[in-house]
DSSP file (Angstrom, degrees, kcal/mol; ACC not computed):
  #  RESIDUE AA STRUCTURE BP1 BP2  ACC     N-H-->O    O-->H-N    N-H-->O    O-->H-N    TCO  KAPPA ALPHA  PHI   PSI    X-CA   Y-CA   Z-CA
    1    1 A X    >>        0   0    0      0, 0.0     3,-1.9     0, 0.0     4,-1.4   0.000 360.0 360.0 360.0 -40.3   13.7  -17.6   24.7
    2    2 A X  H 3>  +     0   0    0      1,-0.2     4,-2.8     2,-0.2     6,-0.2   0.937 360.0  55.8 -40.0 -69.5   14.4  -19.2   21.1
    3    3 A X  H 34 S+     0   0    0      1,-0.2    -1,-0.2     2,-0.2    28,-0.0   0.640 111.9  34.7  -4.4 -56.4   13.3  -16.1   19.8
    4    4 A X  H <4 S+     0   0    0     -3,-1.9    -1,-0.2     1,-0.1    -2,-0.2   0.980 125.0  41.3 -95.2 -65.4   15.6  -13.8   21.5
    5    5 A X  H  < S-     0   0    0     -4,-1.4     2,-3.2     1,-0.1    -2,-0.2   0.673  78.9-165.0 -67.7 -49.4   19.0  -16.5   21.6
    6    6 A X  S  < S-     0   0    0     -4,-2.8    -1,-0.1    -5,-0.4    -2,-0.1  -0.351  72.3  -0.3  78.9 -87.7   18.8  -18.0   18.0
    7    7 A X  S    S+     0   0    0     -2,-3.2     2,-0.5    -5,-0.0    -1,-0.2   0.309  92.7 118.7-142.0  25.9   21.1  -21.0   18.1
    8    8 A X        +     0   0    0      1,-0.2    -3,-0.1    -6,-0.2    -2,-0.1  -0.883  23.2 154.1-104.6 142.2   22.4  -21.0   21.6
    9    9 A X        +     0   0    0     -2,-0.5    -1,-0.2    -4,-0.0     5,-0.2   0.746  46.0  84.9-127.4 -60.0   21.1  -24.4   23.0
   10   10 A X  S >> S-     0   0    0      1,-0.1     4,-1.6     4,-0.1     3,-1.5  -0.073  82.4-118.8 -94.1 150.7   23.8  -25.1   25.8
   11   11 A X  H 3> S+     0   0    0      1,-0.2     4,-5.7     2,-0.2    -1,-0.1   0.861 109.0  55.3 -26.3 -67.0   23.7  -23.6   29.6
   12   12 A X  H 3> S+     0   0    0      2,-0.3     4,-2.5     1,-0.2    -1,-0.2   0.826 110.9  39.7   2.2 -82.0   27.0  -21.7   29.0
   13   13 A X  H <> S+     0   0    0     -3,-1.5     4,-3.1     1,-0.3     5,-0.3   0.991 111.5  52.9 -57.9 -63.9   26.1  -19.9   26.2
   14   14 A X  H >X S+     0   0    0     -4,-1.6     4,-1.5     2,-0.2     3,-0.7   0.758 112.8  49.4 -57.7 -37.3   22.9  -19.2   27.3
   15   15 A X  H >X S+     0   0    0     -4,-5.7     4,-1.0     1,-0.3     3,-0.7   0.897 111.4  50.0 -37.4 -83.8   24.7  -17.7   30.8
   16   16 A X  H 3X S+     0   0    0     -4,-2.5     4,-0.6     1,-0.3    -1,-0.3   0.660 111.1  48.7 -24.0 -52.0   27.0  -15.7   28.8
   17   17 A X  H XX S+     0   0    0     -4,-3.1     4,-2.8    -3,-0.7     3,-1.4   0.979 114.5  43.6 -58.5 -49.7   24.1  -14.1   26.5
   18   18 A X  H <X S+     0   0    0     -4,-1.5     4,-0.6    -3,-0.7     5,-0.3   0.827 109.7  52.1 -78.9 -21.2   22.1  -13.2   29.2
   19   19 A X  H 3X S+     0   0    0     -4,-1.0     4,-1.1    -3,-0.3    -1,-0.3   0.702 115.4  54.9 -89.1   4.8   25.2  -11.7   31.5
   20   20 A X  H <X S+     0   0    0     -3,-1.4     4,-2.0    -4,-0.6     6,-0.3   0.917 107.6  44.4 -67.9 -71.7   25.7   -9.7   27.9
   21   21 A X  H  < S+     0   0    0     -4,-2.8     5,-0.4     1,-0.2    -2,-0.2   0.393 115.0  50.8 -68.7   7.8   22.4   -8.5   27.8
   22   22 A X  H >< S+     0   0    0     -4,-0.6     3,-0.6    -5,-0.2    -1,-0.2   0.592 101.7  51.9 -73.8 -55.8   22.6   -7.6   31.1
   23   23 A X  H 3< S+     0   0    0     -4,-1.1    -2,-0.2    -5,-0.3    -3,-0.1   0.830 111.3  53.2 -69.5 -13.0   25.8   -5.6   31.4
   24   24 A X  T 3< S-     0   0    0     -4,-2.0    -1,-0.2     2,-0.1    -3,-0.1   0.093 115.0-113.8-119.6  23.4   24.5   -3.4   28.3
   25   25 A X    <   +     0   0    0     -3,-0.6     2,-1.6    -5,-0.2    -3,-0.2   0.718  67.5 140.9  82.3  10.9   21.1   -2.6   30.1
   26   26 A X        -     0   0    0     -5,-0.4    -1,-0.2    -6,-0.3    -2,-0.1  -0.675  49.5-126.6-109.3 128.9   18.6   -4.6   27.4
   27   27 A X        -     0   0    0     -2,-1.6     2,-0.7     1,-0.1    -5,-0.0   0.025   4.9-127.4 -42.4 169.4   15.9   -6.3   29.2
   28   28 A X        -     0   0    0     -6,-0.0     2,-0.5     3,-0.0    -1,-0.1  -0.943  30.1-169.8-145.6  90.8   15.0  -10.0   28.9
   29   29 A X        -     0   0    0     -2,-0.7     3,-0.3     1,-0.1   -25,-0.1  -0.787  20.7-131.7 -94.0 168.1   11.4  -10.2   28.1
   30   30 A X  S    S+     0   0    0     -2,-0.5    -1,-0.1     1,-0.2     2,-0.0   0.844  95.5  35.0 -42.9 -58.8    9.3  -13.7   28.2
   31   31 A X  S    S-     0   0    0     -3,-0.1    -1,-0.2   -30,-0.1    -3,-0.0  -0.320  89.4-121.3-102.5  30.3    8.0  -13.1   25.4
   32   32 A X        -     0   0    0     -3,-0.3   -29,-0.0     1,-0.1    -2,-0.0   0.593  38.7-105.8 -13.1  96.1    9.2  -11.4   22.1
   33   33 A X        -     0   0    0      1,-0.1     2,-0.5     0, 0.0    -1,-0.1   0.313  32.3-162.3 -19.7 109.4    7.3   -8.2   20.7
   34   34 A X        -     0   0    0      2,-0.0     2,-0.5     0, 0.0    -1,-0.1  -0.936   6.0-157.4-112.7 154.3    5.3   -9.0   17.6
   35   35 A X        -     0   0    0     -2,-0.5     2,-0.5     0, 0.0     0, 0.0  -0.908  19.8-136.2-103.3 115.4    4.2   -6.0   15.7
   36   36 A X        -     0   0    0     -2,-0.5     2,-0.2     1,-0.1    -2,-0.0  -0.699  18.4-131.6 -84.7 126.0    0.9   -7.1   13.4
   37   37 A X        -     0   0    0     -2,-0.5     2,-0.4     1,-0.0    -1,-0.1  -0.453  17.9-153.3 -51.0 125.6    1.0   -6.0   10.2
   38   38 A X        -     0   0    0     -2,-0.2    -1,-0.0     1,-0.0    -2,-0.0  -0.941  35.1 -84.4-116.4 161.1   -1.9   -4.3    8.7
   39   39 A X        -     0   0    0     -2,-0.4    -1,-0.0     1,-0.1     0, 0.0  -0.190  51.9-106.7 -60.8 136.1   -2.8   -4.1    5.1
   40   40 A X     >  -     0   0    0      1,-0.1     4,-1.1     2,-0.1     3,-0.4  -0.037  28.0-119.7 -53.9 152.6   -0.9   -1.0    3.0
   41   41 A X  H  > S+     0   0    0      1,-0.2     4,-2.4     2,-0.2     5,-0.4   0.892 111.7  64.9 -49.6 -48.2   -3.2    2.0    2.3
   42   42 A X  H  > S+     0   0    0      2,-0.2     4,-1.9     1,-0.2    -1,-0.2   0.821  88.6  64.1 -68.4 -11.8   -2.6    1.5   -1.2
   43   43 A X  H  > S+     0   0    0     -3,-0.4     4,-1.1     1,-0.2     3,-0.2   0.959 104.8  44.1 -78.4 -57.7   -4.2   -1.9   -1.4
   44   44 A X  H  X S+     0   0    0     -4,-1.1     4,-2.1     2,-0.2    -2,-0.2   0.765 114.3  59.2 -53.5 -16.3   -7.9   -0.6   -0.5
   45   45 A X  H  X S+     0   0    0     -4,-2.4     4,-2.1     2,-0.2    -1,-0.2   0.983 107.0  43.1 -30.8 -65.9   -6.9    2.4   -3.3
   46   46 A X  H  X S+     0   0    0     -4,-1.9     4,-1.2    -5,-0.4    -2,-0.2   0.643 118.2  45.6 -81.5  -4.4   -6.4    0.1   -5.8
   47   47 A X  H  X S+     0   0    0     -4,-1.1     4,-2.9     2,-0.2    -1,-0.2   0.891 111.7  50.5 -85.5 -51.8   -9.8   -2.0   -4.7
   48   48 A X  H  X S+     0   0    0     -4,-2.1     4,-1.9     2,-0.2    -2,-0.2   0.869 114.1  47.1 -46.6 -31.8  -11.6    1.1   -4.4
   49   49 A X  H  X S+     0   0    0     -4,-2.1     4,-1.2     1,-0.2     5,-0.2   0.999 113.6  47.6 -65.4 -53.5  -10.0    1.8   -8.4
   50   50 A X  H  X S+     0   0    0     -4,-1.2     4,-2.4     1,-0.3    -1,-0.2   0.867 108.7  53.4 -71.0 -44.7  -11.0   -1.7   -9.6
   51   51 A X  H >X S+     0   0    0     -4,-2.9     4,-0.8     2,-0.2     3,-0.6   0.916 114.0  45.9 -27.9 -83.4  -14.6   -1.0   -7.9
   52   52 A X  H >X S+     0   0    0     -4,-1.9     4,-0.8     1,-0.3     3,-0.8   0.674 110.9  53.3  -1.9 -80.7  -14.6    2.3  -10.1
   53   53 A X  H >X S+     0   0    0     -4,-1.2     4,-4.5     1,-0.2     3,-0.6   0.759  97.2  59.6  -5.3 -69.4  -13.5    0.5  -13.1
   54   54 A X  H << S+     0   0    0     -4,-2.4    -1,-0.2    -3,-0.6    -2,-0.2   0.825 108.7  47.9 -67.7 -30.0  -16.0   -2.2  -13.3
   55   55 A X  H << S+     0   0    0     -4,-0.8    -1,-0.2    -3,-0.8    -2,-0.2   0.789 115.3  42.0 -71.5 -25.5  -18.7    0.2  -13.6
   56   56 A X  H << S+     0   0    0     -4,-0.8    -2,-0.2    -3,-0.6    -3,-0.2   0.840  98.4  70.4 -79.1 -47.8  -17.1    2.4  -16.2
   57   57 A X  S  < S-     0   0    0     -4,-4.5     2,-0.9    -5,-0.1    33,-0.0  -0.236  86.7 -99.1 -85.6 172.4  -15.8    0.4  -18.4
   58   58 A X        +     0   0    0     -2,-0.1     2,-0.2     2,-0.0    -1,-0.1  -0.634  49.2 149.4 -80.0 106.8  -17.5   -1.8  -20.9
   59   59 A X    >   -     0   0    0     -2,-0.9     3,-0.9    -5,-0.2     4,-0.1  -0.603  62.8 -92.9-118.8 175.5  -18.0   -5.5  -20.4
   60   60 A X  T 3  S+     0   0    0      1,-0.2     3,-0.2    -2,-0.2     4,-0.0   0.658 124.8  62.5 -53.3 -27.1  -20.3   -8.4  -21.2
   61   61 A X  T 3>  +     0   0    0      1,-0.2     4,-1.9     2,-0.1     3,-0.4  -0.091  69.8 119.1 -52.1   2.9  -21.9   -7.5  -17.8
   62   62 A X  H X> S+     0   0    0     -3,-0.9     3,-2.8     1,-0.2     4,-1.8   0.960  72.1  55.7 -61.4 -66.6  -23.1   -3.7  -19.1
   63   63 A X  H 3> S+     0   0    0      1,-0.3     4,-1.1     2,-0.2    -1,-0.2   0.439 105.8  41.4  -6.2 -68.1  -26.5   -4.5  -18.5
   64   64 A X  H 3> S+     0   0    0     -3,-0.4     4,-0.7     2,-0.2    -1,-0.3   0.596 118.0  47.6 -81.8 -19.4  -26.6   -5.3  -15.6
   65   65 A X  H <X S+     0   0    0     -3,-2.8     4,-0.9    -4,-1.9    -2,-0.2   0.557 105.7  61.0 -82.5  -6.1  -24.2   -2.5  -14.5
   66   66 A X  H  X S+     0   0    0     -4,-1.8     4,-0.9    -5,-0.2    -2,-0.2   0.908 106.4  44.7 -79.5 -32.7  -26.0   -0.1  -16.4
   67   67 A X  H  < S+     0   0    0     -4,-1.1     4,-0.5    -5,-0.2    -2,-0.2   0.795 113.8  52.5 -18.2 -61.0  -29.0   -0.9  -14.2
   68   68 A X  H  X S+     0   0    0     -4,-0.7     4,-1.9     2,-0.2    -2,-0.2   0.664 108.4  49.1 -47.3 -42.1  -26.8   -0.8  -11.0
   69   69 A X  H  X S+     0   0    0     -4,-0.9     4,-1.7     1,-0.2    -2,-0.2   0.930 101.2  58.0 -90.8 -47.6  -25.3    2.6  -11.7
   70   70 A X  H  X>S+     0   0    0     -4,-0.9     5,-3.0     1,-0.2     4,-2.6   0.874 114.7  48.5 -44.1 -56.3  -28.7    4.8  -12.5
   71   71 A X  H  45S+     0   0    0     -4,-0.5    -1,-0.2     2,-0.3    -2,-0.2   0.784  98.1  53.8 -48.7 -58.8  -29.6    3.5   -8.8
   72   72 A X  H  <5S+     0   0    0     -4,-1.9    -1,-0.2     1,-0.2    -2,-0.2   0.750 114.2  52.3 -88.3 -11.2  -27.1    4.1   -6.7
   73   73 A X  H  <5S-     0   0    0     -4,-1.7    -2,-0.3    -3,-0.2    -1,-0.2   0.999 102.9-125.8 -10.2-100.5  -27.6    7.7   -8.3
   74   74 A X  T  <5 +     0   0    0     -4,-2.6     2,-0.9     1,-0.0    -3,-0.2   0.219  63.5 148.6  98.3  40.9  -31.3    7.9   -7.5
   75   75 A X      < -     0   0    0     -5,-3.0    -2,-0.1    -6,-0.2     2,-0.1  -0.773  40.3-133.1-104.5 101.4  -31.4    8.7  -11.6
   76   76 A X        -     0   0    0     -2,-0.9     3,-0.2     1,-0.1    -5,-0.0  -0.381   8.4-140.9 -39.7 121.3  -34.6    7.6  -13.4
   77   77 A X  S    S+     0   0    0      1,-0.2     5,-0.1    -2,-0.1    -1,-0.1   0.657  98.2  54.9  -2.0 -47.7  -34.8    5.8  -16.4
   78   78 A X  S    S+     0   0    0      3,-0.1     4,-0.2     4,-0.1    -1,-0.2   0.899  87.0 116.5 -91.6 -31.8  -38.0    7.7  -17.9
   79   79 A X  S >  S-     0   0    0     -3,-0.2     3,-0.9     2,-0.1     4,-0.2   0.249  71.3-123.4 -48.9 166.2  -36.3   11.1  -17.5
   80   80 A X  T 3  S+     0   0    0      1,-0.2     3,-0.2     2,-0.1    -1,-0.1   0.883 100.0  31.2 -34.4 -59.1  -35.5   13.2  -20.1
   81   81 A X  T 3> S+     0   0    0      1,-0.1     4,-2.5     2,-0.1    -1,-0.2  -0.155  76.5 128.3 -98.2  22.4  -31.8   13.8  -19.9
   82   82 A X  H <> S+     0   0    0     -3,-0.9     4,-2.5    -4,-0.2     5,-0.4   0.984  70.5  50.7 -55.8 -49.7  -31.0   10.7  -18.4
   83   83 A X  H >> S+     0   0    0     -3,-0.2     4,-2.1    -4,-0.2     3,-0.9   0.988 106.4  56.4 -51.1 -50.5  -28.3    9.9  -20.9
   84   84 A X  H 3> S+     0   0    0      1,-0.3     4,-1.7     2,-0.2    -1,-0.2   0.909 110.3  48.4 -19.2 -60.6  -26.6   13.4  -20.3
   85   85 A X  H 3< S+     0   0    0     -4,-2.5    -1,-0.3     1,-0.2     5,-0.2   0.792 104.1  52.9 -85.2  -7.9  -26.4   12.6  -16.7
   86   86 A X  H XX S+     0   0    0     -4,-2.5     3,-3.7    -3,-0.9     4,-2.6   0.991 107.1  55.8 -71.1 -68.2  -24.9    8.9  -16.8
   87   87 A X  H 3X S+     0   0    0     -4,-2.1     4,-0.9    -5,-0.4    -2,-0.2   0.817 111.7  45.5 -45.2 -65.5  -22.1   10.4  -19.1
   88   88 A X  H 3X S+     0   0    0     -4,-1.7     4,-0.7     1,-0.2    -1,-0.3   0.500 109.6  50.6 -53.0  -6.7  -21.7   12.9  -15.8
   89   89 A X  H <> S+     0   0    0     -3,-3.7     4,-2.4     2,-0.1     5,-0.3   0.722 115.5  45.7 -94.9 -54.0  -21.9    9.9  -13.4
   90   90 A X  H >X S+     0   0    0     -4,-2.6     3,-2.2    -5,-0.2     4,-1.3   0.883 113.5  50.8 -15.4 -94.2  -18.9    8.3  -15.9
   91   91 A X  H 3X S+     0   0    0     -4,-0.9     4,-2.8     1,-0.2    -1,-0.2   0.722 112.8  44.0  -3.9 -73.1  -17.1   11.5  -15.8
   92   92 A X  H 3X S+     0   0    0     -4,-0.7     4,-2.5     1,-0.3    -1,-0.2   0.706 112.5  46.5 -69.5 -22.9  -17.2   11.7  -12.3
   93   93 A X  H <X S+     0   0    0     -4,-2.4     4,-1.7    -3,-2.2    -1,-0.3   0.837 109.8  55.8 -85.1 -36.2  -16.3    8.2  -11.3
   94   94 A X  H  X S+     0   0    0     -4,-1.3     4,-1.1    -5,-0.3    -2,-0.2   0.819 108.8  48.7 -84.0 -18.0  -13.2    8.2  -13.9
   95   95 A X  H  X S+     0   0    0     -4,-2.8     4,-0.9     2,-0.2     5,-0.4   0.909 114.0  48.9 -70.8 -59.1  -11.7   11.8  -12.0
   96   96 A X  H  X S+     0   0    0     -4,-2.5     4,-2.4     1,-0.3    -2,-0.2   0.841 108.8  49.7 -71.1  -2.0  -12.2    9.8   -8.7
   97   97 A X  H  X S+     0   0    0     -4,-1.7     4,-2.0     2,-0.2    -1,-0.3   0.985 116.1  47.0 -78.8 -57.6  -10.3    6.7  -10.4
   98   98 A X  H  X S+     0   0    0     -4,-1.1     4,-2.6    -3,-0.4     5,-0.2   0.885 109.6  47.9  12.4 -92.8   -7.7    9.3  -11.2
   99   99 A X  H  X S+     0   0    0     -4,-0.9     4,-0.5     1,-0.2     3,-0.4   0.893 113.7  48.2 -33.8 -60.1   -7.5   11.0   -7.8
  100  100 A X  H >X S+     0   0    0     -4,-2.4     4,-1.6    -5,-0.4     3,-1.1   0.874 109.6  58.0 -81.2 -30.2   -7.1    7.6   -6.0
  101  101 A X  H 3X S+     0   0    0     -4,-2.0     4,-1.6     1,-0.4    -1,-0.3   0.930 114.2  34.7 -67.5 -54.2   -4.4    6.6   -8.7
  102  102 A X  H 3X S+     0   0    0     -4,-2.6     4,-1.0    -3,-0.4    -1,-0.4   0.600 111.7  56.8 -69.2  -3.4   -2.3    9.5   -7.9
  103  103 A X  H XX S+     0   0    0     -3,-1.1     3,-1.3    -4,-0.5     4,-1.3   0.987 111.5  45.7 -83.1 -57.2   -3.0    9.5   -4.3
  104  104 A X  H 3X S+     0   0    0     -4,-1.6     4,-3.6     1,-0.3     5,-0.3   0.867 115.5  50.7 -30.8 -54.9   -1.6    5.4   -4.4
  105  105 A X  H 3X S+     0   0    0     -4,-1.6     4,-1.0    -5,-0.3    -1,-0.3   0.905 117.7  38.1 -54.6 -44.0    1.6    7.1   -6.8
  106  106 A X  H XX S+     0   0    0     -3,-1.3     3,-6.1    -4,-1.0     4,-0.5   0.952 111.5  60.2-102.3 -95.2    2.2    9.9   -3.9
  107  107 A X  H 3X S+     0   0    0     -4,-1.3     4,-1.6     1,-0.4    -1,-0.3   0.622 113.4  36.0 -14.3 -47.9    1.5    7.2   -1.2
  108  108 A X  H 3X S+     0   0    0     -4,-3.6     4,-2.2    -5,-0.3    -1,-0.4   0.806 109.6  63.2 -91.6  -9.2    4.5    5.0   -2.5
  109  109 A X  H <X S+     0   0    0     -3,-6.1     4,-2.6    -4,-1.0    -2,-0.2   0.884 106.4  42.7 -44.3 -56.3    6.5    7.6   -3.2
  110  110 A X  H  X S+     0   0    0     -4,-0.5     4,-4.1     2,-0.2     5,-0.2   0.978 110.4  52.4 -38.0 -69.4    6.4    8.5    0.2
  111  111 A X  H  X S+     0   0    0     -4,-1.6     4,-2.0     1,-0.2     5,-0.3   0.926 115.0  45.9 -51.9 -66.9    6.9    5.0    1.6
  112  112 A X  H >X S+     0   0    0     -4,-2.2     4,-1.4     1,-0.3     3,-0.8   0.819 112.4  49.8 -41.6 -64.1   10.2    4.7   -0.9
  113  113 A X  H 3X S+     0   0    0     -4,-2.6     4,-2.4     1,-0.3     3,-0.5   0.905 115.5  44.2 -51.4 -58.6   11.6    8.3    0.1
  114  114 A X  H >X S+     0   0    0     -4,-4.1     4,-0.8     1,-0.3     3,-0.7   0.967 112.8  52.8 -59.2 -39.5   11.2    7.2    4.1
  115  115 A X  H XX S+     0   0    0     -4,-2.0     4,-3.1    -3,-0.8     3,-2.2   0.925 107.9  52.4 -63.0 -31.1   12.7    3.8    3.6
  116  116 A X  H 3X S+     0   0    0     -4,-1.4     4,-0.9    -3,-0.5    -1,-0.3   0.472 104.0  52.7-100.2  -8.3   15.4    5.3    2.1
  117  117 A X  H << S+     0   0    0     -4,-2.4    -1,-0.4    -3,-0.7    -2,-0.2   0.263 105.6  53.6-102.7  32.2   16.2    7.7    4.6
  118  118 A X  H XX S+     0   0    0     -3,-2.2     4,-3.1    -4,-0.8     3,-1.5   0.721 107.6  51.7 -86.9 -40.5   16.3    5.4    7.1
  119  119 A X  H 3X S+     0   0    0     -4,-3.1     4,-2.2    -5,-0.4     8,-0.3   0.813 103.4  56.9 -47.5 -47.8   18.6    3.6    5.0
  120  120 A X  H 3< S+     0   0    0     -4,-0.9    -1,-0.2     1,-0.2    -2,-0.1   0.632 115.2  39.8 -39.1 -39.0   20.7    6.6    4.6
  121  121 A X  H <4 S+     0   0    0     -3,-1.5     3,-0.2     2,-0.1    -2,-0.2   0.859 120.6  40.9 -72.8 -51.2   20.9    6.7    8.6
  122  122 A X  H  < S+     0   0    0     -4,-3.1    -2,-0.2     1,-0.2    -3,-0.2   0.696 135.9   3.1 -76.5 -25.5   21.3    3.0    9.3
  123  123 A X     X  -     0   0    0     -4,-2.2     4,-3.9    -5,-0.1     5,-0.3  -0.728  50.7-176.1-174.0 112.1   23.8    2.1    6.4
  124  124 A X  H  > S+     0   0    0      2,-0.2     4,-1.1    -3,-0.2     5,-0.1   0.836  86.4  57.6 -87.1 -22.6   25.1    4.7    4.1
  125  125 A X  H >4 S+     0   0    0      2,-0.2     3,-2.4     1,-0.1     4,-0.3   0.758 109.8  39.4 -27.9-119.2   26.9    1.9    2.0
  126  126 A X  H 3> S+     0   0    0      1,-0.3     4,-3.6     2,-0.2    -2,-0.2   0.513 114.1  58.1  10.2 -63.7   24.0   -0.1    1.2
  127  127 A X  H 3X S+     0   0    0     -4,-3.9     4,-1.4    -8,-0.3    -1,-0.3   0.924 106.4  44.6 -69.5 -21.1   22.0    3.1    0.6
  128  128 A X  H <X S+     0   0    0     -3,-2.4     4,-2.6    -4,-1.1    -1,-0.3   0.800 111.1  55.0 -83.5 -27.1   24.2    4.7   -2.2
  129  129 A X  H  > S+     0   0    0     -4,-0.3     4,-3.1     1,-0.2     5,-0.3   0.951 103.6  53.1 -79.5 -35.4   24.5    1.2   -4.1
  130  130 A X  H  X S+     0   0    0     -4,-3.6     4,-3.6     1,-0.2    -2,-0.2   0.962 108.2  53.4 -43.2 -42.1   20.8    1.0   -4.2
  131  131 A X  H  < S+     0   0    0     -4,-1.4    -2,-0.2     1,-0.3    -1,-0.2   0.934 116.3  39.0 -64.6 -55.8   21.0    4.9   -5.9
  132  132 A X  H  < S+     0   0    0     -4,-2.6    -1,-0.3     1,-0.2    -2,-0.2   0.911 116.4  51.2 -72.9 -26.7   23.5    3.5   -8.5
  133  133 A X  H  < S+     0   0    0     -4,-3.1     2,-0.8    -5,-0.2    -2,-0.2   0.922  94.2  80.0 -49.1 -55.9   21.4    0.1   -8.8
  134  134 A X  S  < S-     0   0    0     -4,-3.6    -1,-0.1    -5,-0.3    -3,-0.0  -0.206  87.4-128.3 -73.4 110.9   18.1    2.0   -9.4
  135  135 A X        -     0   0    0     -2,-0.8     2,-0.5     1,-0.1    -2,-0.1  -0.218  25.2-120.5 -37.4 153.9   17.9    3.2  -13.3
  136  136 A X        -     0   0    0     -4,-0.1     2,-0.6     2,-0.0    -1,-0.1  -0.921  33.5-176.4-123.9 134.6   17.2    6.7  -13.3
  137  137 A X        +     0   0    0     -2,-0.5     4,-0.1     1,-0.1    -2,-0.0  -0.863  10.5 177.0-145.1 102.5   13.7    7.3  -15.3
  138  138 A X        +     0   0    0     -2,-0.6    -1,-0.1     2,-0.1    -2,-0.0   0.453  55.3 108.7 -88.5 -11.9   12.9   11.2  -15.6
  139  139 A X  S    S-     0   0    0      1,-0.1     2,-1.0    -3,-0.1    -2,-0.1   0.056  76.5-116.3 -65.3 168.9   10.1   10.0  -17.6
  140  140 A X        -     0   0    0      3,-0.0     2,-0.2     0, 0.0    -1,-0.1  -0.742  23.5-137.0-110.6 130.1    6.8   10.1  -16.6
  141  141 A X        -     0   0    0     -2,-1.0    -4,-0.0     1,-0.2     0, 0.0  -0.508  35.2 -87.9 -96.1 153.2    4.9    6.9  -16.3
  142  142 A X        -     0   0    0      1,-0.2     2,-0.7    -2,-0.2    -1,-0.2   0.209  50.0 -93.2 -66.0 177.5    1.4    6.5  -17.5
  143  143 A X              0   0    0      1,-0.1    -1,-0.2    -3,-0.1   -41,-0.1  -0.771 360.0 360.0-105.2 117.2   -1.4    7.3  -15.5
  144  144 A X              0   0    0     -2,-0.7    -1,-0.1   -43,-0.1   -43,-0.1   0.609 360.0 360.0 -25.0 360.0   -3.3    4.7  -13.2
């Protein structure tokens, strides 16, 4: 009941709340509804990028990720063209670092544009000073 009531502690009140929440129909549950958060989409993006990353770029650690990367391939060493195809393994991992980076951009894009029509619904104040609050940046911001 703390939950529900907040900072009525004496009989009274609590009477009074409850013949409130009665006469306007909202149930009196036991218990109060928790909703579990799960982790945004965009955090496993941006693990999958940093995954991506660590193989592509260059570190004290190349070695041993140039080793790693040939593997999970199925590219031999001995061939001929091996370099050739590691630059195509690169390539390919730095478009999907790419893709996920704009899929992440889109993916909060979203999330802003829905919060902000709910806000628009729930409190049309509030939602027009955010609009003058937020600078407005036609530029285009680098790419993840």
């Amino acid at each position: 009941m703390p939950s529900f009531l907040g900072e009525i502690s004496t009989l009274p009140h609590l009477i009074a709340a409850l013949t409130v929440c009665e006469t306007h129909g909202n149930p009196i549950r036991e218990k109060a509804l928790i909703i579990p958060r799960s982790e945004p989409t965009w955090n496993s993006l941006e693990g999958k990028i940093k995954d991506i990353r660590k193989k592509t770029n260059p570190s004290a650690k190349l070695l041993k990720s140039a080793r790693k990367v040939p593997s999970e391939f199925n590219i031999k060493a001995k061939l001929p063209d091996f370099r050739e195809r590691i630059v195509v393994i690169c390539d390919l991992m730095d478009k999907k670092v790419k893709t996920l980076g704009n899929r992440a951009r889109r993916y909060n894009e979203r999330v802003k544009r829905f919060g902000n029509n709910g806000l628009f619904y729930t409190n049309q104040k509030q939602f027009f000073q955010s609009l003058e609050e937020q600078p407005e940046s036609n530029e285009k911001t680098a790419d993840p």
